[in-house]
C-alpha positions in Angstrom: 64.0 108.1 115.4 62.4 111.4 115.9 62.7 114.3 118.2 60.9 112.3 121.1 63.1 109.5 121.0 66.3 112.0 121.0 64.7 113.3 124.4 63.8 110.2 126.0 67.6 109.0 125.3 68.7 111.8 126.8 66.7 111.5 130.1 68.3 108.2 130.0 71.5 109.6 130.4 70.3 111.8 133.1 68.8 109.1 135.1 71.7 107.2 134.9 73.4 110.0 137.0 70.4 110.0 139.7 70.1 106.2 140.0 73.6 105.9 140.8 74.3 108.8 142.3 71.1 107.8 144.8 72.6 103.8 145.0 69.5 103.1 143.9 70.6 99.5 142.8 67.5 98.4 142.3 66.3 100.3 139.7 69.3 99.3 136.8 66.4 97.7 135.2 65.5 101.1 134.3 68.9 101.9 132.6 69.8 98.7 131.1 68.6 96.1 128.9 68.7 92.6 130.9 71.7 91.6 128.8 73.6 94.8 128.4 77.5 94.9 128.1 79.4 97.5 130.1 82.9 98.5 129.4 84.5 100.2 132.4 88.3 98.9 132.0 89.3 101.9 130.4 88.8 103.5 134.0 90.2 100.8 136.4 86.8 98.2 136.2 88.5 94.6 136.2 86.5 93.3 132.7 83.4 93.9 131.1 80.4 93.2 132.8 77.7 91.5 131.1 73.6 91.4 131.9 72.7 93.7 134.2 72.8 91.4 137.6 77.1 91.4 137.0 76.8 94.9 135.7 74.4 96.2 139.1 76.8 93.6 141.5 80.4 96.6 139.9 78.2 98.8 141.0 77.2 98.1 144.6 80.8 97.7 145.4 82.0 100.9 144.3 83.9 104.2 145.2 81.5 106.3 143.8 82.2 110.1 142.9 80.1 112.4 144.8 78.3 113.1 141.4 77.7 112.1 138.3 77.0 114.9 135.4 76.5 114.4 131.7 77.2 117.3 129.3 77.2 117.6 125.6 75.3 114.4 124.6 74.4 113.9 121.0 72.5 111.1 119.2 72.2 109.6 116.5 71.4 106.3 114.0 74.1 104.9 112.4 74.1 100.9 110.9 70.8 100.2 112.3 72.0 101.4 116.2 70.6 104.1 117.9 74.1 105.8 119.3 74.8 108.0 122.0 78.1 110.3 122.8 78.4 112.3 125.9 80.8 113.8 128.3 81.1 113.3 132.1 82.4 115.2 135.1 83.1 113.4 137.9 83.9 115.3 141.8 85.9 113.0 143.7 85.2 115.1 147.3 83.8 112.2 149.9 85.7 111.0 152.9 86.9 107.8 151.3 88.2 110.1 147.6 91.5 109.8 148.4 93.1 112.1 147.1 90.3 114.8 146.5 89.7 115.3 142.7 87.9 116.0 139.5 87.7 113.5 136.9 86.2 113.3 133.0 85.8 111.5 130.4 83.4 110.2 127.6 80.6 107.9 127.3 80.0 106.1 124.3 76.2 104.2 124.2 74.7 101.8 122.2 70.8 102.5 123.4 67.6 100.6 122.2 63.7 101.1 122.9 62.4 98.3 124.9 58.3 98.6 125.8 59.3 99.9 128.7 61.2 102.8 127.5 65.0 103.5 126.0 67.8 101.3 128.0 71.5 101.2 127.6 72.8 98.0 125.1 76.0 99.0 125.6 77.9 101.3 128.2 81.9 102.5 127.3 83.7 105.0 129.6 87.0 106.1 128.1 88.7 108.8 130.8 90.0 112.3 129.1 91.2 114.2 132.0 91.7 114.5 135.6 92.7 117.5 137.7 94.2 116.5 141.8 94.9 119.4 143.6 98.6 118.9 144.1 98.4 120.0 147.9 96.7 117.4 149.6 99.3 116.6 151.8 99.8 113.2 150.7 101.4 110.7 148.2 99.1 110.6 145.2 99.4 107.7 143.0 100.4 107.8 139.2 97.3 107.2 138.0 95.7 109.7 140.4 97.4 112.4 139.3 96.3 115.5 136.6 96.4 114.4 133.1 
């Protein structure tokens, strides 16, 4: 893997924030290989999601934070895998955030080139913190709450 490769990973990880931040649906072909896993239960997803058509359908029917940003990625080959560690923050602000919120966490990628550029083998997002303005007027549930 050279210097390249590190960049083209890491637009990955950018575009990953664009595509789903735009509900561009149609293009996780871009981000993930046709049988990638994705492991969301670590923030509420209901299993793991495997090939990109279940992984794209967890997707479309989400509560999707206002934006998705991606700081502090590294990369690197370990075992024959090309790796990838980042961290998220995550604004909860729309309408339908309830209650109002920032969230973060980190991703942990298993990425490999395909002819058609780097895509995501395998997607983990473990939650770190959260921070809910405690005057929102309204019950907020436990796992809502900062931690």
């Amino acid at each position: 893997m050279d210097a390249a490769d590190i960049v083209h990973v890491h637009q990955l990880l950018g575009l990953y924030g664009h595509i789903v931040d735009a509900g561009r649906w149609d293009r996780f072909d871009e981000l993930f290989v046709a049988d990638a896993e994705l492991d969301y239960t670590a923030v509420r997803a209901p299993r793991v999601f495997h090939g990109v058509d279940e992984i794209r359908g967890y997707f479309e029917n989400g509560n999707h934070p206002s934006a998705h940003h991606v700081v502090n990625i590294v990369v690197w080959e370990e075992d024959g895998e090309v790796l990838a560690q980042s961290k998220f923050l995550a604004p909860f602000t729309r309408p339908s955030h309830v209650p109002l919120r920032w969230y973060g966490g980190d991703y942990e990628d298993v990425v490999v080139k395909t002819p058609e550029g780097w895509r995501f083998q395998r997607r983990v997002c473990t939650p770190r913190w959260q921070f809910t303005s405690a005057d929102t007027g309204q019950e907020i549930p436990e796992h809502r709450r900062t931690w």
